[in-house]
C-alpha positions as CSV (number, residue, x, y, z in Angstrom):
1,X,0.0,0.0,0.0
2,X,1.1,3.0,-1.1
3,X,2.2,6.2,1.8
4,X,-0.2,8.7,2.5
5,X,0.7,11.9,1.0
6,X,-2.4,14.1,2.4
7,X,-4.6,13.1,5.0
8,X,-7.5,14.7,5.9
9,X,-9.1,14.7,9.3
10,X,-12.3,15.5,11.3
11,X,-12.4,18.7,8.7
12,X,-14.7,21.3,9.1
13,X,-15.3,24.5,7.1
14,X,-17.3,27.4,7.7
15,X,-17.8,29.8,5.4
16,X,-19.3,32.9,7.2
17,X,-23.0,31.6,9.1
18,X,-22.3,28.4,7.2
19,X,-21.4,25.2,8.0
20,X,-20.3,23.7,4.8
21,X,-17.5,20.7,5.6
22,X,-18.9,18.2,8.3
23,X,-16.1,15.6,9.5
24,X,-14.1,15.3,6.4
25,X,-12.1,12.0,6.8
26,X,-10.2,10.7,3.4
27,X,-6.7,10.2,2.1
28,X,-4.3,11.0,-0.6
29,X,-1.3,7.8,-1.2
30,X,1.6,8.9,-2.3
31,X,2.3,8.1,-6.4
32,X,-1.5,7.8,-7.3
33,X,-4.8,10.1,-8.4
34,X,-7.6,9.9,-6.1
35,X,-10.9,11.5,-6.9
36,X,-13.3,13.3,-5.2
37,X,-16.4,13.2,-6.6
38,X,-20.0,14.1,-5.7
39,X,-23.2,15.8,-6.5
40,X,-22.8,19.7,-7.3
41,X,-22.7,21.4,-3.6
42,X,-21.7,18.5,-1.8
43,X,-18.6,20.4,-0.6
44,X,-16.0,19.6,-3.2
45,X,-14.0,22.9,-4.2
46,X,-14.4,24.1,-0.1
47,X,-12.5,20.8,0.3
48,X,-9.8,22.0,-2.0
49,X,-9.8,25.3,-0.8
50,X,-9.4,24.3,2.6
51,X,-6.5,22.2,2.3
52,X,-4.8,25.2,0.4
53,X,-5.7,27.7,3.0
54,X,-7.8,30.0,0.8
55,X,-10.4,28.8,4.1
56,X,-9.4,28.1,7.3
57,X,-10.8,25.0,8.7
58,X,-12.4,25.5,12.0
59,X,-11.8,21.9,13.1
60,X,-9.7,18.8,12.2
61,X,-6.6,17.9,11.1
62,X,-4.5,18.3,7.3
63,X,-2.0,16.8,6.8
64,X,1.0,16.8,4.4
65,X,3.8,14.4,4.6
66,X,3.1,14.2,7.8
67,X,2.7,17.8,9.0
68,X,0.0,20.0,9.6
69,X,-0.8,22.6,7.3
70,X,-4.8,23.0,8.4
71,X,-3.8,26.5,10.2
72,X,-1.4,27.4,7.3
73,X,-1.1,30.9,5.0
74,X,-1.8,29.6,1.3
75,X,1.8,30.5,0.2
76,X,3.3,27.9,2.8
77,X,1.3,25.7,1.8
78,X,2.3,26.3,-1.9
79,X,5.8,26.2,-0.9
80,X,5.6,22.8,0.7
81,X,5.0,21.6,-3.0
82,X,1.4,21.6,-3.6
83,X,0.3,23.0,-6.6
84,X,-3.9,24.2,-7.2
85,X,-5.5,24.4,-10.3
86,X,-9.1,26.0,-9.7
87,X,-11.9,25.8,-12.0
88,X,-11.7,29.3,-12.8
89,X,-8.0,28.5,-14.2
90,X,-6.6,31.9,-12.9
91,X,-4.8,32.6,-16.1
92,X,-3.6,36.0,-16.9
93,X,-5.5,37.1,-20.2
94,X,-3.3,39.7,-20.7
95,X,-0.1,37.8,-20.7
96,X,1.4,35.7,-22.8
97,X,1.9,31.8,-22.3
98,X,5.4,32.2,-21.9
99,X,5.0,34.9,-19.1
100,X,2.3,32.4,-17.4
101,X,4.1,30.0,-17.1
102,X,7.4,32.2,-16.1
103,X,5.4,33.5,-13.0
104,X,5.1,30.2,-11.5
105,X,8.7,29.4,-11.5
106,X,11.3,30.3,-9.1
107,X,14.3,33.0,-9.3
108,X,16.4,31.4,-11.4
109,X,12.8,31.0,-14.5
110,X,12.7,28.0,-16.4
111,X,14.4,24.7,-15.7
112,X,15.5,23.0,-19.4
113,X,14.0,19.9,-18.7
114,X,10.5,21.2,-16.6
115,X,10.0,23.1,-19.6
116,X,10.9,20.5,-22.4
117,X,8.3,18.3,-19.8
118,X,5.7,20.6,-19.9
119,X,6.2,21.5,-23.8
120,X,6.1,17.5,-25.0
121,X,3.0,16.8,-22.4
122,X,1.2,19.7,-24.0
123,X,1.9,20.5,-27.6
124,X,-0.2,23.1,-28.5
125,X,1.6,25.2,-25.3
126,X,4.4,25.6,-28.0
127,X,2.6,26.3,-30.3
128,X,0.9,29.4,-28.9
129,X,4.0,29.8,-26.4
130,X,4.4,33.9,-27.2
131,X,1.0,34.5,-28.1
132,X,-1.4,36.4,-25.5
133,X,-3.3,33.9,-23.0
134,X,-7.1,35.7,-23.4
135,X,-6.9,34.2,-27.0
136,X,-6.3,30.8,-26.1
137,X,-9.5,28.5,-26.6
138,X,-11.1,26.8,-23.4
139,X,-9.6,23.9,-23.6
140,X,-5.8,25.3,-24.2
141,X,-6.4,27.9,-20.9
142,X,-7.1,24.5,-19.0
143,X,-3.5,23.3,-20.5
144,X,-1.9,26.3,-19.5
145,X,-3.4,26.4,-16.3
146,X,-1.9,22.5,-15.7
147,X,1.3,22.8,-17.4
148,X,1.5,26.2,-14.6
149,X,1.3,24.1,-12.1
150,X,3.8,21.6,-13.2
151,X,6.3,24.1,-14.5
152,X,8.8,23.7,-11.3
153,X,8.8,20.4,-9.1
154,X,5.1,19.5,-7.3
155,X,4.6,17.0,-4.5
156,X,0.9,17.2,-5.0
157,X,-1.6,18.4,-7.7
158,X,-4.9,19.6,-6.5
159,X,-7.4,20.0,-9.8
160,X,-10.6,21.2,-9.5
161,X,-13.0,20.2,-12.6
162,X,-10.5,20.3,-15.3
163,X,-13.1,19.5,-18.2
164,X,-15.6,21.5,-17.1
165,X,-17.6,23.1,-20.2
166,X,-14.9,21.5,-23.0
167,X,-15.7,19.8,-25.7
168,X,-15.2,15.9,-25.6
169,X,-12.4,16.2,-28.5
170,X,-10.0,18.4,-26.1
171,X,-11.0,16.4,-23.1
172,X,-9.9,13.6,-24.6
173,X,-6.5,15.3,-25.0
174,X,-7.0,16.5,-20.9
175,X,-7.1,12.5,-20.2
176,X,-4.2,12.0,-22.5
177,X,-2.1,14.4,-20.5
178,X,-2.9,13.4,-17.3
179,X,-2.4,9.6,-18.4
180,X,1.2,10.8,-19.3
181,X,1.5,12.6,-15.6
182,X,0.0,8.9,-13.8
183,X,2.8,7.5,-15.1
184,X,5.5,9.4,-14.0
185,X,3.5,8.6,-10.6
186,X,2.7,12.5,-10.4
187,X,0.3,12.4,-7.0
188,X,-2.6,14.0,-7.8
189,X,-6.4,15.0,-5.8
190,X,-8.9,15.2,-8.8
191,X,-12.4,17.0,-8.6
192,X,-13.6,15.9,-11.7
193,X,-17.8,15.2,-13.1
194,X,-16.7,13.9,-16.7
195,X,-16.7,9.6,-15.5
196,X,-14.6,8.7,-18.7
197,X,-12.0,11.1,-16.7
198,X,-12.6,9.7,-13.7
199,X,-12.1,5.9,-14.5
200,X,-9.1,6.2,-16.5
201,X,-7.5,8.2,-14.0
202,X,-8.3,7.1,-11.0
203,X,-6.8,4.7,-8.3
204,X,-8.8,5.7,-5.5
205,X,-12.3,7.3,-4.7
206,X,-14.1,9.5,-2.2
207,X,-17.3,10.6,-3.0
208,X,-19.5,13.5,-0.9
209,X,-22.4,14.6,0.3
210,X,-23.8,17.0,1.9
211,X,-20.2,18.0,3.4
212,X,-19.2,14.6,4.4
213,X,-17.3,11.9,2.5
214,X,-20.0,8.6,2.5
215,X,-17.5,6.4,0.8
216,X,-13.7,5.5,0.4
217,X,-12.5,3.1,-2.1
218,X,-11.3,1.8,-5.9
219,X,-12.1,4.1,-8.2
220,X,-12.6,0.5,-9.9
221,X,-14.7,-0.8,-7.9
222,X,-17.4,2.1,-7.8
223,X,-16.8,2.0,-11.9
224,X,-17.9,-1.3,-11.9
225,X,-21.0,-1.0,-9.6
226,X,-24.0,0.8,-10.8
227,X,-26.4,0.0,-7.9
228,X,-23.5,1.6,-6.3
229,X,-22.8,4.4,-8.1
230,X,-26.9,5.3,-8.4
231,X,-26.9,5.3,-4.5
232,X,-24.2,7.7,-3.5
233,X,-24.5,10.2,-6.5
234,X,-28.1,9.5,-7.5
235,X,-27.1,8.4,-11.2
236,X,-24.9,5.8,-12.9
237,X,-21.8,7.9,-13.5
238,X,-22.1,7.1,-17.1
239,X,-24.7,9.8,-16.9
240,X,-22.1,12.8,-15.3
241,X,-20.0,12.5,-19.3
């Protein structure tokens, strides 16, 4: 069994009034993508957000190789070696690719062989690598926005709905990528709705609801089990494509 990377305890989140994160309990092994899925305001992107300090939980434990970050400024966190791809990309439209990408490396800008990395796991970054980032199709922001995050050396990738609102040609090239990045055992915590994402990439599962996780396992398994899958989301995920 593989080491546990992050490790989420007893989580709670509130946002304001609200109590949004009841008791989060699930884990992230070292080497492998886990998934977090769930019906839309189940608690997904607070979960992110909590474990990268953009909220502060008000209970529990997080843990990252083995310390605690829950009460941790979001640029520590970042520095420990997690990188955070929201849905909303954060790309800046008025800079290039090239400059994109330079922000998110360190003094010394681009490492040869991060960049030949990124370049070869993302063609089309190469292609437009000195054009202007606002004219970059949907699909090619998302690119940019994961080859930003892998630019210098991660420990962990947290990706919130990567193939959100693309078409099924470019996510198709979005699963090819990430195949490439499985491989190299990149770890990785997915938020994902598309299930033709989720079961190639997955190796484990937690799915949520109503701010709690109500299941730990394969991402096989729950693949493989409808009865399953139509009790904890409320559809066969063949229906979330």
């Amino acid at each position: 069994m593989a080491d546990l990377l992050l490790t989420l305890s007893g989580v709670h989140t509130h946002i304001g009034p609200y109590h949004i994160l009841h008791g989060v309990d699930f884990a992230v092994p070292d080497g492998e993508v886990t998934m977090l899925l769930g019906r839309n305001g189940a608690g997904k992107t607070t979960t992110l957000r909590s474990i990268m300090g953009l909220w502060t939980p008000t209970a529990g434990q997080i843990r990252f190789a083995g310390q605690d970050i829950a009460a941790m400024a979001t640029p520590e966190i970042a520095r420990l070696g997690i990188a955070y791809v929201p849905e909303t990309m954060g790309i800046f439209t008025q800079l290039t690719v090239r400059e994109n990408l330079l922000l998110a490396t360190g003094p010394a800008g681009f490492k040869p062989h991060k960049l030949a990395e990124v370049l070869a796991l993302f063609p089309v970054i190469e292609l437009k690598f000195n054009q202007q980032a606002g004219g970059l199709s949907g699909g090619q922001k998302q690119m940019l926005a994961i080859a930003r995050a892998i630019i210098e050396d991660r420990r962990l990738l947290v990706i919130d709905e990567p193939t959100k609102g693309l078409a099924p040609g470019v996510i198709v090239q979005l699963i090819e990528g990430f195949q490439r990045l499985k491989a190299a055992r990149t770890t990785i915590l997915l938020v994902e709705q598309n299930f033709e994402m989720a079961r190639a990439l997955g190796d484990s599962v937690a799915v949520m609801e109503d701010g709690c996780i109500v299941h730990r396992g394969a991402m096989a398994d729950l693949a493989a089990d409808t009865a399953l899958q139509e009790h904890l989301l409320g559809l066969s995920l063949g229906a979330l494509q």
